[in-house]
Structures are given as structure tokens and as C-alpha cells.
C-alpha positions as a printed Julia matrix, in Angstrom:
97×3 Matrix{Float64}:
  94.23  107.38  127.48
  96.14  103.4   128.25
  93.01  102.1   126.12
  94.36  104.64  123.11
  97.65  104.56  123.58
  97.1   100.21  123.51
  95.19  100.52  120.32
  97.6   101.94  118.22
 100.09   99.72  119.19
  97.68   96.96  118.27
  97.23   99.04  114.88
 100.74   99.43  114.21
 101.48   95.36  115.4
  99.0    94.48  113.06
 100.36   96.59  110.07
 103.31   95.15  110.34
 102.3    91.72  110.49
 100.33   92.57  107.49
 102.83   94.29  105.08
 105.19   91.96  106.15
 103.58   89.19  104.76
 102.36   91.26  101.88
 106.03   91.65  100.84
 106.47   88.08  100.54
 103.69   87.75   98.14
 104.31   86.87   94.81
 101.41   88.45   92.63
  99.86   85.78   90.12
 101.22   85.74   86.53
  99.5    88.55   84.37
  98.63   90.04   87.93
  99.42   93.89   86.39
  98.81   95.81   89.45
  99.09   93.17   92.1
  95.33   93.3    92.03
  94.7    89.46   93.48
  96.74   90.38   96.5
  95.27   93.85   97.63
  91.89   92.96   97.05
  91.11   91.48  100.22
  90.94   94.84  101.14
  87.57   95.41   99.27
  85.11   96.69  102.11
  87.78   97.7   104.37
  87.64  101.39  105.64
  90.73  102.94  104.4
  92.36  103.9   107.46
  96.27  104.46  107.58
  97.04  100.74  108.21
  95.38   99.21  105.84
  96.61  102.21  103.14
 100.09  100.97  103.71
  99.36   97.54  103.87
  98.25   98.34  100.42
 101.17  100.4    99.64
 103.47   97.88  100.69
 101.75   94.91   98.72
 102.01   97.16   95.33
 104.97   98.96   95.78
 107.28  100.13   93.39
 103.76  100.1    91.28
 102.14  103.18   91.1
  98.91  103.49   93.13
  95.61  105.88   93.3
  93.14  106.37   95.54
  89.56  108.01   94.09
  87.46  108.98   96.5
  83.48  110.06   94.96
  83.56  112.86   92.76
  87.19  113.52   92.55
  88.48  114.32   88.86
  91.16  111.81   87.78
  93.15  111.47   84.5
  92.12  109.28   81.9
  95.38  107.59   81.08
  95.8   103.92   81.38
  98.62  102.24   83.18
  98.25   98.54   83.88
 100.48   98.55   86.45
  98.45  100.84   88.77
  96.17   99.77   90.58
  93.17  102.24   91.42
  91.18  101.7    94.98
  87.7   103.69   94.51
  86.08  104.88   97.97
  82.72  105.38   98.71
  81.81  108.95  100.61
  82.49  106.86  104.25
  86.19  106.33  102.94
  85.47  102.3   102.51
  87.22  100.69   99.57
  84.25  100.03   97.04
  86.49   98.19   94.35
  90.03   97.97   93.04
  90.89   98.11   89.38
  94.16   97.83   87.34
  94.56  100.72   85.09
């Protein structure tokens, strides 16, 4: 149980090294959906830390995760930014709109 309990403090260290730096990220002009700055996440598994390192890198922008299959509205909004899983839960590609 030490080797578990010592992981997720690693986890949680490293998510908040992460989102702290992710909030002093400037996205680049014309950057919608803070798109450049999230997708280094691209082949990640989407496991709670990296979700809100996400979260924190777009927030206040509106944000959508699609996992295979799932039925999603057809409305565009630039400033969302959509992460599309594969059926493993790893982040396939990330998409303003």
C-alpha cells in the first residue's frame, strides 16, 4: 500500500507542476481553443491528471471529451476545444470547434 499511497502523491506533484505552468501559458494569436498548448497531450491516456492539466490550460473555454461512438452535437464553437479518445481512453486528436 506505501508504493500506492507514493504514486499518487507523485500524480498529484506532477499535476500541479503541470497546470501550474499551463496557467502561465499564453495561447498563440488566433489559438481559438488553446489548441497549441493542450496538444502535447495527443497520445496520452486520459487519466485524471492529465484531464485537468487540460482543464486548467483551456479554462474558462469550454471543453469536450468524445470517446468512440458517443453522439455529440453538431454545433460549432471555436473556442472549444474537442479531445477524441480511442476505445483504450488515449487522446487520438484535439480539434477546435
Amino acid at each position: 500500500m506505501a508504493v500506492r499511497a507514493g504514486f499518487g502523491r507523485a500524480v498529484v506533484a506532477t499535476f500541479a507542476l503541470v497546470a501550474g505552468c499551463a496557467q502561465a501559458a499564453e495561447p498563440a494569436p488566433g489559438d481559438t481553443c488553446h489548441l497549441a498548448l493542450s496538444s502535447r497531450y495527443v497520445g496520452a491516456r486520459a487519466v485524471p491528471a492529465v484531464r485537468g492539466a487540460i482543464r486548467a490550460m483551456t479554462r474558462p473555454l469550454p471543453l469536450r471529451w468524445i470517446r468512440p461512438g458517443q453522439a455529440i452535437t453538431t454545433d460549432y464553437s471555436a473556442q472549444r476545444l474537442n479531445v477524441i479518445l480511442d476505445e483504450h481512453g488515449r487522446i487520438m486528436a484535439m480539434r477546435c470547434g
